[in-house]
C-alpha positions as CSV (number, residue, x, y, z in Angstrom):
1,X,9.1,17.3,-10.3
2,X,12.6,19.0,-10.7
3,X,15.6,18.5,-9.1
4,X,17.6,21.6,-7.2
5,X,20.7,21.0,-4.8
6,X,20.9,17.6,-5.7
7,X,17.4,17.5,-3.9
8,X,14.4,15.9,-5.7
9,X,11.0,18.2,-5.3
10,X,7.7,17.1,-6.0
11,X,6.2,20.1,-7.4
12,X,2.2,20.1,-8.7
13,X,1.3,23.3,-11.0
14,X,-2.4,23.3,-11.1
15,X,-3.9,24.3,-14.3
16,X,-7.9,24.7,-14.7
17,X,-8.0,21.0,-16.4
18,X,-10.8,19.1,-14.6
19,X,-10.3,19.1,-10.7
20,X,-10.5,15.5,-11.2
21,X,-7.0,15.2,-11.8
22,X,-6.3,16.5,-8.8
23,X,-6.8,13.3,-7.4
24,X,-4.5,10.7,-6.3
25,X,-4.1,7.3,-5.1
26,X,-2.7,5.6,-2.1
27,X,0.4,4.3,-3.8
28,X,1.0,8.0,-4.6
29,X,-0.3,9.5,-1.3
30,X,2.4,7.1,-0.1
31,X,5.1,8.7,-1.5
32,X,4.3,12.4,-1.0
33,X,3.8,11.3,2.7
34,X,7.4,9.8,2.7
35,X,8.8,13.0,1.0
36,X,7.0,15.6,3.2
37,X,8.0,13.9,6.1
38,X,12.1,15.0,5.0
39,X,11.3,18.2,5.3
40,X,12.2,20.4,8.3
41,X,12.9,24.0,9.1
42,X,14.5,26.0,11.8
43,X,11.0,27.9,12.3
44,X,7.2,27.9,11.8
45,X,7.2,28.4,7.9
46,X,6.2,25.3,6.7
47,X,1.9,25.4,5.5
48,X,-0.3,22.5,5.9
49,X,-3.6,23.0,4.8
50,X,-6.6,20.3,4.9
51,X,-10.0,21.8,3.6
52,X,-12.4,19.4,4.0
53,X,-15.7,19.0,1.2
54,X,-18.4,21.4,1.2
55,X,-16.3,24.3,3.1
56,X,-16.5,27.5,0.7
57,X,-13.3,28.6,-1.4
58,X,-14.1,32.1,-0.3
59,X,-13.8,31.1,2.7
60,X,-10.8,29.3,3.0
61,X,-9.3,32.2,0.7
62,X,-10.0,34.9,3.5
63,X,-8.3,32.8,6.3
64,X,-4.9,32.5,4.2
65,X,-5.3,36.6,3.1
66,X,-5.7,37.3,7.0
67,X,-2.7,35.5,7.5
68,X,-0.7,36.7,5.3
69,X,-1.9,40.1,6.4
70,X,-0.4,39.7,10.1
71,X,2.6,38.4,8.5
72,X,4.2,41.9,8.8
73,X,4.5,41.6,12.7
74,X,7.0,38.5,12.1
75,X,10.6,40.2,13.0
76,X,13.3,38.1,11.5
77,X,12.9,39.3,8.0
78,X,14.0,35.2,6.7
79,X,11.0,33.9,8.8
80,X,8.5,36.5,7.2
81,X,9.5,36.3,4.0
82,X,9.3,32.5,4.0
83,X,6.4,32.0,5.6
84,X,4.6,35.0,3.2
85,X,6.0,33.0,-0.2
86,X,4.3,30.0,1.2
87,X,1.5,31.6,1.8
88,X,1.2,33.6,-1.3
89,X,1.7,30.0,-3.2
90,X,-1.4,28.4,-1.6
91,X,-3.2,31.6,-2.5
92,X,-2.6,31.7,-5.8
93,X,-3.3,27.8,-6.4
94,X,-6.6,27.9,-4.3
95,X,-8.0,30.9,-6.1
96,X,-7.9,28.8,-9.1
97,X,-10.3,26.4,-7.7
98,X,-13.9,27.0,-8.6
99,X,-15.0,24.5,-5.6
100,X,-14.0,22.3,-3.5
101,X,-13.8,18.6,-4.5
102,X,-16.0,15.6,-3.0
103,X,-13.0,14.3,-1.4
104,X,-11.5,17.9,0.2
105,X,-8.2,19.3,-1.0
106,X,-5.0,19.3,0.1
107,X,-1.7,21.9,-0.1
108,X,1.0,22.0,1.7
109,X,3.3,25.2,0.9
110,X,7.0,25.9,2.3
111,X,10.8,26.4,1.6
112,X,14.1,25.3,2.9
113,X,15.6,28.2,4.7
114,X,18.9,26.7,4.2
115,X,19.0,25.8,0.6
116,X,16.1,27.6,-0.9
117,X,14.7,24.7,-2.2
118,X,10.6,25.1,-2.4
119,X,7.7,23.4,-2.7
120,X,3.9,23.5,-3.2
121,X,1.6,20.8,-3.7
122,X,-2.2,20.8,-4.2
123,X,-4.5,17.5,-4.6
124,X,-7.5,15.8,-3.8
125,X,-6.2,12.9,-1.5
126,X,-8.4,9.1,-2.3
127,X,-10.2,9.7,1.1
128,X,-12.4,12.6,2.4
129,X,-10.7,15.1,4.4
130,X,-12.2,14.6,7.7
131,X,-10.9,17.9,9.2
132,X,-10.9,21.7,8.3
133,X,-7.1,22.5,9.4
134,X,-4.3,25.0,8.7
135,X,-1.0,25.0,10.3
136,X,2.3,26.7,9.7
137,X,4.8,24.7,11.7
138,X,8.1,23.5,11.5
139,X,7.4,20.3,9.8
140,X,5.0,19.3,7.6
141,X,1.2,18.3,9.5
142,X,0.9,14.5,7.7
143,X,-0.9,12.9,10.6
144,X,-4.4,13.5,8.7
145,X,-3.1,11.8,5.1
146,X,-1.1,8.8,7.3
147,X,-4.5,7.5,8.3
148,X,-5.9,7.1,4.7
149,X,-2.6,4.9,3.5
150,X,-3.0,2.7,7.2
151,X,-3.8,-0.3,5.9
152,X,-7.6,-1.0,6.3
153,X,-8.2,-4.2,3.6
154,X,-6.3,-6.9,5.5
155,X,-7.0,-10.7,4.6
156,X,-5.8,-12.9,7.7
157,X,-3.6,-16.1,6.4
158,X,-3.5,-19.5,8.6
159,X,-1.9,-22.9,7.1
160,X,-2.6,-25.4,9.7
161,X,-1.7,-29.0,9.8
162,X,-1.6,-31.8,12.8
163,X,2.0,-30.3,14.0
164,X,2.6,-26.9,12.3
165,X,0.9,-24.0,11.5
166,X,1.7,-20.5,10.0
167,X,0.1,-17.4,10.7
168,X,0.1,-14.7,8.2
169,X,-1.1,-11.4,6.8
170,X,-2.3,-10.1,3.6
171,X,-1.5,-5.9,3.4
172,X,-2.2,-4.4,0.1
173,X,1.1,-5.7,-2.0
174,X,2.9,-7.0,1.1
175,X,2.7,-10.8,1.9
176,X,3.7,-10.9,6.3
177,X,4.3,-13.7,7.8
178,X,3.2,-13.3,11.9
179,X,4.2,-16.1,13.1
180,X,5.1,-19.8,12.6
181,X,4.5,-22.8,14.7
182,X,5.3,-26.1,15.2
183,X,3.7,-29.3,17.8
184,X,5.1,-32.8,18.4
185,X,3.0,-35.1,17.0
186,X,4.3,-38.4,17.1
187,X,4.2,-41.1,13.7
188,X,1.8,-44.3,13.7
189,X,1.9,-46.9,16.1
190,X,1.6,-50.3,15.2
191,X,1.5,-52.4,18.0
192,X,-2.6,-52.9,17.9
193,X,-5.0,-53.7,20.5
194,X,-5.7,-51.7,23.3
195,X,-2.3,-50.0,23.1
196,X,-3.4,-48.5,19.8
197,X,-6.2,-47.4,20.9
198,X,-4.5,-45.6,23.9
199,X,-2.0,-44.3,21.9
200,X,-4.1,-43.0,19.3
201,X,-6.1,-40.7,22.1
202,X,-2.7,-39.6,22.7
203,X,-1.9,-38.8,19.1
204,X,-5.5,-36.8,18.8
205,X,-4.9,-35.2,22.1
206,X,-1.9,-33.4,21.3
207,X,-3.4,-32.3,18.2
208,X,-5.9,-30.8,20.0
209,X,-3.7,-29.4,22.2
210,X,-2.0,-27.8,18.8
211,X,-4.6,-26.6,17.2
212,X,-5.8,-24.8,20.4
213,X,-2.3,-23.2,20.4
214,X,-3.0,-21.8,16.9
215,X,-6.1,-20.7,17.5
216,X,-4.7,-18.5,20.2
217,X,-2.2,-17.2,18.6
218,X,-4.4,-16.6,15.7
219,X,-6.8,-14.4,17.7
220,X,-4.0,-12.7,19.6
221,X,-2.8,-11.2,15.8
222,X,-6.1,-11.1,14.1
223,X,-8.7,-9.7,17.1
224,X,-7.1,-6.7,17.5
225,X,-7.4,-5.9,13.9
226,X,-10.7,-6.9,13.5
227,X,-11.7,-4.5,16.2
228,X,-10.4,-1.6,14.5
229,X,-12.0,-2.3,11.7
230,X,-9.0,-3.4,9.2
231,X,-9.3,-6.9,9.2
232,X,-12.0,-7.6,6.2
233,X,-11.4,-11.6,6.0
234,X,-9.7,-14.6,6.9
235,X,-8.5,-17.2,4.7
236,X,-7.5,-20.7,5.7
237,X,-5.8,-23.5,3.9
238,X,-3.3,-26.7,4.9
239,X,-2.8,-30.4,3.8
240,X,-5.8,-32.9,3.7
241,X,-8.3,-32.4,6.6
242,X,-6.6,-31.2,9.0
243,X,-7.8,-27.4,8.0
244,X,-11.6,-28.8,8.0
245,X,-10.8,-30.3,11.4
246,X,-9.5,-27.1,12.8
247,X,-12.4,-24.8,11.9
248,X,-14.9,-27.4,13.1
249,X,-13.1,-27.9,16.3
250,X,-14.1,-23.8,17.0
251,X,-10.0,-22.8,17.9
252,X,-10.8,-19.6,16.4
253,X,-12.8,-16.4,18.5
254,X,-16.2,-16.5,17.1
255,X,-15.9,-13.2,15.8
256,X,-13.1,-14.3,13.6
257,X,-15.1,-17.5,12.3
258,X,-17.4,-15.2,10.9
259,X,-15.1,-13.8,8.6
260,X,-13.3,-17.2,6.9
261,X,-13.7,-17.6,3.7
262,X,-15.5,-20.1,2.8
263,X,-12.8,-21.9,0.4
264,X,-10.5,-23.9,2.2
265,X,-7.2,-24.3,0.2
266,X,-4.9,-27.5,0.4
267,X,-1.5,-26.1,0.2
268,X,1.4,-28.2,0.9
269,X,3.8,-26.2,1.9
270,X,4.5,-24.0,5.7
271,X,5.8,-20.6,5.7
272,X,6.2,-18.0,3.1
273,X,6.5,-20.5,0.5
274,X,2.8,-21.8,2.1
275,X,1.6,-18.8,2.2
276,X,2.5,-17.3,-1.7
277,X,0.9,-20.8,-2.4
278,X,-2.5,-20.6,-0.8
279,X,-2.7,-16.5,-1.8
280,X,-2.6,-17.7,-5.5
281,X,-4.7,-20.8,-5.6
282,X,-7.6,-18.7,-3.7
283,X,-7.0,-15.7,-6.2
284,X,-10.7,-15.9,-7.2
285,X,-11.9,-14.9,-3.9
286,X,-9.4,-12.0,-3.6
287,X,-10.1,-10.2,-6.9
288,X,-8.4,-6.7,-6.4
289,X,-5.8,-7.0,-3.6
290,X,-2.3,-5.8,-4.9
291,X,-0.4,-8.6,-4.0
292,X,-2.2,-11.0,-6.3
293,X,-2.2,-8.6,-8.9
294,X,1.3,-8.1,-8.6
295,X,2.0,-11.8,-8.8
296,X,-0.3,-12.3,-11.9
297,X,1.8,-9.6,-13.6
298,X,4.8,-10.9,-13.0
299,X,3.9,-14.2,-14.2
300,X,2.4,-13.2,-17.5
301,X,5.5,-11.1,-17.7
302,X,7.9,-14.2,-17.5
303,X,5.5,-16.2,-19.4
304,X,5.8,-13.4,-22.5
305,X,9.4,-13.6,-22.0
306,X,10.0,-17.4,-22.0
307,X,7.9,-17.4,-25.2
308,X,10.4,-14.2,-26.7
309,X,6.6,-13.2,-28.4
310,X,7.4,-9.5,-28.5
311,X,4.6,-8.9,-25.8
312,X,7.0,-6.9,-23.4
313,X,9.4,-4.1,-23.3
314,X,12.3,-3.1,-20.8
315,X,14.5,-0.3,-20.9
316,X,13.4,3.0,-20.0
317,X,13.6,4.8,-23.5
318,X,11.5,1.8,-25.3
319,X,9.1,1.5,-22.1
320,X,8.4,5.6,-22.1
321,X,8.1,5.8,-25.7
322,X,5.3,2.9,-25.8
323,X,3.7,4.3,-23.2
324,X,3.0,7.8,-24.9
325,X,1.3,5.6,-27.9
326,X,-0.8,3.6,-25.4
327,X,1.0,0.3,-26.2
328,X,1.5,-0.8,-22.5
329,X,-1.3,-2.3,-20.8
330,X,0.4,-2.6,-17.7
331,X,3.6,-1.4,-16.0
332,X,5.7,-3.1,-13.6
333,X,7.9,-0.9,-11.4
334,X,10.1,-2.0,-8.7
335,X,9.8,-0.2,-5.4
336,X,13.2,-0.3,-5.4
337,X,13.1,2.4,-8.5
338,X,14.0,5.9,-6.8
339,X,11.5,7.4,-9.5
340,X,8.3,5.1,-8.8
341,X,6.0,8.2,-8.8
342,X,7.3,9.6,-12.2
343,X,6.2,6.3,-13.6
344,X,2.7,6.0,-11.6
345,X,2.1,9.5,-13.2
346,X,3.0,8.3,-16.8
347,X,0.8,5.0,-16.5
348,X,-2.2,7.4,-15.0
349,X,-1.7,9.8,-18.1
350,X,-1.2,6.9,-20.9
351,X,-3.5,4.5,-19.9
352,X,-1.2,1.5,-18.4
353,X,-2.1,-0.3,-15.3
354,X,0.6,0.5,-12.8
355,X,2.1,-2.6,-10.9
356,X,4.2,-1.5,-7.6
357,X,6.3,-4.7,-6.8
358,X,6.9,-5.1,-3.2
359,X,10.4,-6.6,-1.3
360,X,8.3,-9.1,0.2
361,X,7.6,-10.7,-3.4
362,X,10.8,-12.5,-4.1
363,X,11.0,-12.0,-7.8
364,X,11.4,-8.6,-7.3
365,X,15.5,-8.6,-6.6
366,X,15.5,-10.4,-9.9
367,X,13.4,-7.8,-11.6
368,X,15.4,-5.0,-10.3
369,X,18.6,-6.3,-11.2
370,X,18.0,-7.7,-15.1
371,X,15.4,-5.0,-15.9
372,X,16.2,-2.2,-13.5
373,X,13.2,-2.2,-12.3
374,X,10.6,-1.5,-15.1
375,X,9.3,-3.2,-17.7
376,X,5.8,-3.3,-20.0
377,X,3.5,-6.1,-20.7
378,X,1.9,-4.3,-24.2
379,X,-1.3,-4.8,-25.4
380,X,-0.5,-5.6,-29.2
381,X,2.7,-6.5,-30.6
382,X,4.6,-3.8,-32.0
383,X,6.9,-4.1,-35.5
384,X,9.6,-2.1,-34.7
């Protein structure tokens, strides 16, 4: 990456290392998707190319040479000239390919005809290339690469009690709340008899009447999902009985029973604070989503800082210089950070477990404004 104009560039020079680290993940895909998508030009000179696996080099190689061969009948001479340096750039990067990887390759080739600025990018994206495509156009074609990064792992979130409920959603390192909602459900009655008994049908019906309302509300946020294939679990908690109660009462579409989890969480709290709760306590059952491992990081972070045991490291000198011995084990960056990808690249090449923390986790203001951002939990204490 360099910077030109005052413009940052995200630049990849392929070199004939292993085509294996070509490839990248969603968290990076993410931001080359947000960078591409700044780029614009007065005219088609901006290449998108998507080569999908098993389709020949050779091939591919021959469609970009016949294009730059017709390039000659372009009449602005900015246009051609453009679109050929673009074009001889993909060349040149593709013919260093020996074959194409199991997940396709990407490159996307162009230049600001204003400023100069240019830009050429080849990788193997963390999802197959479903389509064989090339495009010059006046924009960037993302549309392909924005369907890998669509969330896909979701984990549905309901806290239910006898007069309030929150509905929620668990997306990759992103804690949502959908939707909160409370009932009138009114406090004992003491009068006995047959009044008791009457009221206390009247107490039980408007639960039922509540927990119907969630369950609607539920499916109307979690069926759609589930039908397209993104929705891979749903996980319910609350205070007491009152979440055994509302799964046996069958509030929720049968489709979506068939995804609850079977541990039910007792979680005392409503609303984001409710839901943060019941994400942790269930953490066992959801090994491997980024929110919890985010959260886990952050707390063995504060926990090595509280205890001043030399386990950590802030400050981006110290923080690089540990990571090029392979002293971090993993790296907290703040999303916030305009440099996140220059640090996912250094974790990849040293070792460290990357750790992108999200707006939606509270502590991440804090950790942007006392350690700018970034910080290290080490694997061995260093004597400095």
């Amino acid at each position: 990456m360099f910077r030109k104009s005052g413009e940052e560039v995200w630049v990849f020079s392929y070199s004939e290392e292993k085509l294996e680290e070509l490839k990248i993940d969603k968290a990076k895909l993410r931001e080359i998707i947000k960078m591409l998508k700044k780029w614009k030009a007065p005219a088609t000179v901006l290449l998108s190319l998507y080569i999908p696996p098993g389709r020949p080099v050779s091939d591919v190689l021959n469609l970009l040479r016949q294009e730059l061969a017709i390039t000659d009948n372009i009449k602005l001479k900015k246009t051609r000239t453009t679109v050929q340096r673009a074009l001889t750039a993909a060349i040149d990067r593709l013919s260093k390919v020996p074959k194409i990887p199991d997940n396709g390759l990407v490159i996307f080739c162009g230049e600001d005809m204003d400023t100069g600025e240019f830009i050429c990018l080849m990788f193997v994206p963390p999802e197959k290339v479903p389509v064989y495509y090339y495009r010059t156009d006046k924009y960037f074609h993302t549309e392909f690469l924005e369907e890998m990064v669509s969330e896909t792992n979701l984990i549905g979130l309901i806290i239910v009690e006898r007069d309030a409920a929150t509905i929620g959603l668990l997306k990759g390192n992103r804690l949502v709340v959908v939707e909160e909602l409370e009932g009138y459900v009114p406090g004992k009655h003491h009068r006995g008899g047959q009044s008791q008994r009457r009221f206390d049908r009247i107490i039980e019906q408007l639960v039922n009447e509540f927990y119907k309302r969630v369950g609607e509300h539920a499916n109307r946020a979690f069926l759609p999902l589930l039908e397209q294939g993104k929705l891979k679990a749903i996980l319910v908690g609350g205070p007491a009985y009152s979440k055994q109660d509302f799964l046996e009462g069958e509030y929720l579409d049968y489709r979506l029973r068939k995804i609850v989890l079977p541990k039910l969480v007792d979680v005392a709290y409503q609303g984001e604070a409710g839901l943060r709760e019941m994400v942790m306590k269930a953490s066992d059952v959801l090994k491997g989503q980024e929110y919890v491992d985010a959260l886990k990081a952050l707390e063995e972070f504060k926990l090595h800082l509280a205890r001043d045991d030399g386990m950590i490291v802030y400050g981006e000198n110290e923080v690089k210089q540990l990571l090029q011995i392979g002293a971090i084990k993993t790296l907290l960056i703040s999303e916030d950070r305009k440099d996140v990808e220059h640090w996912l690249d250094l974790a990849k090449k040293y070792g460290a477990k990357p750790i992108v923390l999200s707006n939606e986790i509270p502590e991440n203001e804090w950790f942007m404004k006392t350690f700018n951002g970034l910080a290290g939990i080490l694997r061995y204490r260093i004597n400095y």
